[in-house]
Backbone as CSV, one residue per row, in Angstrom:
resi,resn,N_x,N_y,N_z,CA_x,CA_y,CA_z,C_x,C_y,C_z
1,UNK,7.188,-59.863,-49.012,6.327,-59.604,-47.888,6.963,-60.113,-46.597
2,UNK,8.249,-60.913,-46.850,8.109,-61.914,-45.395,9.280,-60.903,-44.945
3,UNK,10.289,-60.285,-45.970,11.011,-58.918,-44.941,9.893,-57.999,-44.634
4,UNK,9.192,-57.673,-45.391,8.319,-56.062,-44.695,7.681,-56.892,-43.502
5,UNK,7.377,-58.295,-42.989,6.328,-58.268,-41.788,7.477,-58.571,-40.511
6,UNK,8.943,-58.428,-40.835,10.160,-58.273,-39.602,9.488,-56.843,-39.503
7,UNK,9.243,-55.727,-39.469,9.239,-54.271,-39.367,7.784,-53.976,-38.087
8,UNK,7.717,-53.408,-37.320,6.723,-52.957,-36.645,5.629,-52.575,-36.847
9,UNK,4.595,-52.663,-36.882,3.198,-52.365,-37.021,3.060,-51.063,-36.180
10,UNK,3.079,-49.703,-36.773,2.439,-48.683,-36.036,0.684,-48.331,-35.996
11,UNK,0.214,-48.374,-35.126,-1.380,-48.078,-35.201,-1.732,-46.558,-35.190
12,UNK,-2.270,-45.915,-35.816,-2.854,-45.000,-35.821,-3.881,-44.993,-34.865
13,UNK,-3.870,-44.079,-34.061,-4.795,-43.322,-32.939,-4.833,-41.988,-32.701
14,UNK,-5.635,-41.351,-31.826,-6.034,-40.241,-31.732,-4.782,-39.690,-31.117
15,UNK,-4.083,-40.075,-30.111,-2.708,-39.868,-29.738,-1.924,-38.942,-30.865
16,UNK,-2.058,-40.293,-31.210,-1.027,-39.858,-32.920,-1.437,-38.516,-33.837
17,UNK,-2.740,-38.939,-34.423,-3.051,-37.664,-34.817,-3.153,-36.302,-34.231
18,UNK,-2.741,-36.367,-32.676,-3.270,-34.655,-32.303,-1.544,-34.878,-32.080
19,UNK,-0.908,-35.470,-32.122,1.001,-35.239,-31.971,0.667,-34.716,-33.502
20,UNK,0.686,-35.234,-34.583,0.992,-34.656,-35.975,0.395,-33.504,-36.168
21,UNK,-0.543,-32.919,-35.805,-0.957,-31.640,-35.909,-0.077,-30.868,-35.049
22,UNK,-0.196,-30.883,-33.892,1.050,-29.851,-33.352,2.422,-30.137,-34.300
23,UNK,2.622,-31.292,-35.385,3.825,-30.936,-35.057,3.967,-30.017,-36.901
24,UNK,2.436,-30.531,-37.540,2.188,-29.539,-38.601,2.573,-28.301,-38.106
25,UNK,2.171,-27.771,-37.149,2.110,-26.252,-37.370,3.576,-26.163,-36.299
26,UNK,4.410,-26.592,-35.644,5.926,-26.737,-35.300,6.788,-26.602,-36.498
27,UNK,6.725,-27.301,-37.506,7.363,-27.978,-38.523,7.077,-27.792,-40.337
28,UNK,5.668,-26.983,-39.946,5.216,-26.100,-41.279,5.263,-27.146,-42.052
29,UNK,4.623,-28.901,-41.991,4.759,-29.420,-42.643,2.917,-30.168,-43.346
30,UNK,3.026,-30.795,-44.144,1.345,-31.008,-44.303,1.003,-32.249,-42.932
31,UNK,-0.106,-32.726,-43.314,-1.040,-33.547,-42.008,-0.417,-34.565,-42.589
32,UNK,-0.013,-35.096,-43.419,-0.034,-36.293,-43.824,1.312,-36.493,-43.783
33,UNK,2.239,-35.325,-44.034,3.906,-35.900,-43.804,4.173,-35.628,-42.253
34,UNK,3.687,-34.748,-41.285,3.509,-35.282,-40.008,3.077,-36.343,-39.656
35,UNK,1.988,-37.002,-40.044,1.395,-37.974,-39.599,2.617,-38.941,-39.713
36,UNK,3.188,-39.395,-40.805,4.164,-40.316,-41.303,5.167,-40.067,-40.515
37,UNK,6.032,-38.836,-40.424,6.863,-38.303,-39.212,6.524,-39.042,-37.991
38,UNK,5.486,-38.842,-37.046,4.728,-39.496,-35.999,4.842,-40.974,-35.838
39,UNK,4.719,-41.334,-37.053,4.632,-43.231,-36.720,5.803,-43.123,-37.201
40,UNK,7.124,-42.809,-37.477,8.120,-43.154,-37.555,9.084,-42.713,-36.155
41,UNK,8.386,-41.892,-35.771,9.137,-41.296,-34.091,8.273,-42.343,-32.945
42,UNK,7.428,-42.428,-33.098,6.729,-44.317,-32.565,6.946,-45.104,-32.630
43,UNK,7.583,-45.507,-34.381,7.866,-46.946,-34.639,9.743,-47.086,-34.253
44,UNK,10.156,-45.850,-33.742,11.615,-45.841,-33.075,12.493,-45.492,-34.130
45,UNK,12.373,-45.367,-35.457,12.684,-45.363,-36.280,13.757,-43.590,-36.261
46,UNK,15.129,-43.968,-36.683,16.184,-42.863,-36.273,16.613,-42.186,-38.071
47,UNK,15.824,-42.701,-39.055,16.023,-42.007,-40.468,14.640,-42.142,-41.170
48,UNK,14.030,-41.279,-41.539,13.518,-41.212,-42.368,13.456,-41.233,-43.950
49,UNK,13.283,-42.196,-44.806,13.636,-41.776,-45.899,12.674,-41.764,-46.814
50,UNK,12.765,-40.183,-47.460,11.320,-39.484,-48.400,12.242,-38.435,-49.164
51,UNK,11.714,-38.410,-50.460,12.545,-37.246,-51.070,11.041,-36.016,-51.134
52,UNK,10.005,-36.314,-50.486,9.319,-35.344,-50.158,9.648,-34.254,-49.124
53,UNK,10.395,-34.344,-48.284,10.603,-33.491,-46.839,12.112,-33.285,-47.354
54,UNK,12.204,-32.395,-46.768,13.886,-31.450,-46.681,15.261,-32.224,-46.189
55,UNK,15.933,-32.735,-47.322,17.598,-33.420,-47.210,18.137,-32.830,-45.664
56,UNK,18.163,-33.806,-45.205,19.071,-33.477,-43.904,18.575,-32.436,-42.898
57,UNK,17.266,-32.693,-42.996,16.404,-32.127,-41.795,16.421,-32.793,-40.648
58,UNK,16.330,-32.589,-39.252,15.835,-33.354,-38.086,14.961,-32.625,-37.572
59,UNK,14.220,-33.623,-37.410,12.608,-33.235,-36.500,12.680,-34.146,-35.407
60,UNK,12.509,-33.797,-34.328,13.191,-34.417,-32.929,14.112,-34.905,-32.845
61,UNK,13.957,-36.087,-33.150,15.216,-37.456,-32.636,15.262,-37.859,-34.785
62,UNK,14.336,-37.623,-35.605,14.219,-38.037,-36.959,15.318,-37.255,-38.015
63,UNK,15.780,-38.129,-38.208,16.787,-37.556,-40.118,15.794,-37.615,-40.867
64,UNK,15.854,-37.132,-41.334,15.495,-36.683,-43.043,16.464,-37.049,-44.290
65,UNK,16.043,-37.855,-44.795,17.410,-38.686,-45.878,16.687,-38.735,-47.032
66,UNK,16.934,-37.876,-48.298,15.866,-38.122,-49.410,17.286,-39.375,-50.237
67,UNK,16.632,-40.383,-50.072,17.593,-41.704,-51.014,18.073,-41.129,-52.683
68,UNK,17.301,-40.239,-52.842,17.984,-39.731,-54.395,18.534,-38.483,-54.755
69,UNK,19.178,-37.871,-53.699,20.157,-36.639,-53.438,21.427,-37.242,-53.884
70,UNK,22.119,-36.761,-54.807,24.064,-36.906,-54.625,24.521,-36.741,-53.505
């Protein structure tokens, strides 16, 4: 726990949620992997890593890195 509380606290707000919907229907992606997208383009964060979303995608300024690709 005492590395995960070095990491940023993103808050969810209404902000946030109406960015992840535009960027659902930008990005043809669900509400909930936008949403996550969103607080990671907030929390400054320059890789994403999910083997849910597309290997070596960028969505704005975000990589897409699934950790269990060869």
């Amino acid at each position: 726990m005492r590395n995960l509380a070095r990491f940023p606290i993103v808050a969810v707000n209404a902000e946030m949620v109406l960015k992840a919907i535009e960027a659902m229907r930008r990005y043809r992606l669900s509400f909930w992997h936008s949403l996550i997208v969103q607080a990671a383009l907030r929390g400054g964060a320059a890789i994403l890593y999910t083997e849910d979303l597309q290997h070596g995608r960028v969505i704005e300024t975000l990589a897409v890195q699934n950790p269990f690709a060869a």
